[in-house]
C-alpha positions in Angstrom: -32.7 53.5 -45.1 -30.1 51.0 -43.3 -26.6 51.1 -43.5 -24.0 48.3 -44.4 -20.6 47.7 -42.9 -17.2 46.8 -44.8 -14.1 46.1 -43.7 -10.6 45.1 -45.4 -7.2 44.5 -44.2 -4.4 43.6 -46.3 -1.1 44.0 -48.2 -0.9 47.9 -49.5 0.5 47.2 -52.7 -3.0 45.3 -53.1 -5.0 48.7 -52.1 -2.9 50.3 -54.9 -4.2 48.3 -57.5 -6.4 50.8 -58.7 -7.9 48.8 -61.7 -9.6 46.2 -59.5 -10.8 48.9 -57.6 -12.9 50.9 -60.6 -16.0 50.2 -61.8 -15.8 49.2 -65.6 -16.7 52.1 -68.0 -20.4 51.7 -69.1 -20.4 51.7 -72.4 -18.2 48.9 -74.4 -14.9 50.4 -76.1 -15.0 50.2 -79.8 -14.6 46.7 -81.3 -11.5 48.2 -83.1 -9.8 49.8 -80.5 -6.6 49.3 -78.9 -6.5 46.0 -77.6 -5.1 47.2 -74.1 -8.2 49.0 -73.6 -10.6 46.2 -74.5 -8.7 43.4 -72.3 -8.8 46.1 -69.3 -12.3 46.7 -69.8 -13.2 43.0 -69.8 -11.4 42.3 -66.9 -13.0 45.5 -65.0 -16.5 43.7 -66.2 -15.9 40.3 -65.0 -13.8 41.2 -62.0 -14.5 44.2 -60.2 -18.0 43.3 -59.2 -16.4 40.0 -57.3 -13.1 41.0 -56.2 -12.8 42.2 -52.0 -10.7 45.2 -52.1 -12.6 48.5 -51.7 -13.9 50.3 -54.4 -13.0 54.2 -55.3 -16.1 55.0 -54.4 -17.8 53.9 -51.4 -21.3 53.4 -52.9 -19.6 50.9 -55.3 -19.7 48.7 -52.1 -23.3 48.1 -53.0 -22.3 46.1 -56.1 -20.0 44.0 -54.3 -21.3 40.6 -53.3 -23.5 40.2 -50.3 -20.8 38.2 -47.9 -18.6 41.0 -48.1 -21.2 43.1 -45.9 -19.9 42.8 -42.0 -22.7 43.8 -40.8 -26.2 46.1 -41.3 -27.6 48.5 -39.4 -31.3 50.2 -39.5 -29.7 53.2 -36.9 -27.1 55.4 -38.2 -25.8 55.0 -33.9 -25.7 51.0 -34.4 -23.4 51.0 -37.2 -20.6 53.9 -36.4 -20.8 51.9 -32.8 -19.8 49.0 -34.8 -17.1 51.4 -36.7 -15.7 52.4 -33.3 -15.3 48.8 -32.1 -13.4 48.2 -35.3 -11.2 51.5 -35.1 -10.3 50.0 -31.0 -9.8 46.9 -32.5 -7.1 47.7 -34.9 -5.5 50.6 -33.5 -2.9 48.7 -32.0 -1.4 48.0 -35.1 -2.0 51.1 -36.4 1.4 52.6 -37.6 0.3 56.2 -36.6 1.1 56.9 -33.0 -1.4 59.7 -33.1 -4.1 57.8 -35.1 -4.0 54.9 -32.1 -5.4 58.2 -29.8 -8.8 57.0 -28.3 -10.0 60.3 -28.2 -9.6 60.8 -31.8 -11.2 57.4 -32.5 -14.3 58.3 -30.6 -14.7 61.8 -32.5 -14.3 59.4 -35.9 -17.1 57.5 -34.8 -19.2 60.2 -33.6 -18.8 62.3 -36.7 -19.5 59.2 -38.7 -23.0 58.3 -37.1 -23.4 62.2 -37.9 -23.1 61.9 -41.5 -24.9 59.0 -41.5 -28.0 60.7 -40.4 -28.1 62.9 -43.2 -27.4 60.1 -45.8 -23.6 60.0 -46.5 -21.3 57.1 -46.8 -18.4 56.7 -44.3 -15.0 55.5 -45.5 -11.9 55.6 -43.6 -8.3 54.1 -44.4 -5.1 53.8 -41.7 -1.9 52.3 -42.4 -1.1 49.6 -40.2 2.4 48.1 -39.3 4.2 46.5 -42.5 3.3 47.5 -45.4 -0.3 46.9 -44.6 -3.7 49.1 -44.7 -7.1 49.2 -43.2 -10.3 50.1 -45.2 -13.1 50.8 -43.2 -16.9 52.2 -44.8 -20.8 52.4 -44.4 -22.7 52.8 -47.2 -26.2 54.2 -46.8 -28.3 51.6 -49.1 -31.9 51.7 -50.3 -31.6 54.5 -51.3 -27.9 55.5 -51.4 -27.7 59.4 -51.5 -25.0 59.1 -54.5 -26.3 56.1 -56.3 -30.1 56.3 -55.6 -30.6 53.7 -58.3 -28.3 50.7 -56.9 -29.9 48.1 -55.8 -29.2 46.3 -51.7 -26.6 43.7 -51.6 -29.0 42.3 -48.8 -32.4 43.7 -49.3 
């Protein structure tokens, strides 16, 4: 098992857009159904397996396309160390006073090599000043414990 790193930063009224960020349904809708549902699910198809913003689910990271991964780790310690650097990184522009708390941030990364080690996926959001936001996640990969049959983005 290794572990991939994502990261996005950007306008939070992008993050919002939910649609880009779920998966298609995996069956087609019926040929005769409402035409609303047939362009959304086309669109989903085509775009949500290109398109940067996080998915809903962190595993979906997996489908995304291999330059989006920041970096990949075989050690659950490499990669939340590479979490913490982004969380020191960023916290200045955090918009939480409390969230910018160094203490806090190393506890964040400690837990999250923790639940690496037993498989799980790390994902972790902060507002930042503006109207801005900060996606942050590790997905375990080959296997993922969610999605055991999704393939590596890298491998």
């Amino acid at each position: 098992m290794h572990h991939h790193g994502y990261l996005w930063a950007g306008p939070k009224r992008r993050f919002d857009d939910e649609a880009l960020r779920r998966p298609p349904y995996p069956g087609a809708p019926p040929a005769d159904g409402r035409p609303e549902l047939v362009q959304r699910h086309n669109e989903a198809r085509a775009e949500f397996p290109v398109v940067d913003l996080p998915p809903l689910e962190t595993a979906n990271w997996l489908i995304k396309p291999a330059e989006l991964v920041r970096g990949t780790w075989d050690e659950p310690k490499e990669a939340a160390e590479w979490l913490g650097e982004q969380l020191a990184g960023y916290a200045p522009r955090f918009a939480s006073e409390s969230d910018r708390d160094s203490t806090w941030l190393a506890i964040l990364a400690g837990s999250a090599a923790e639940r690496l080690g037993w498989g799980g996926d790390v994902s972790l959001g902060f507002y930042l000043e503006r109207p801005s936001f900060l996606s942050l996640a590790l997905a375990c990969c080959s296997p993922n414990r969610t999605s055991p049959a999704m393939d590596c983005p890298l491998r």
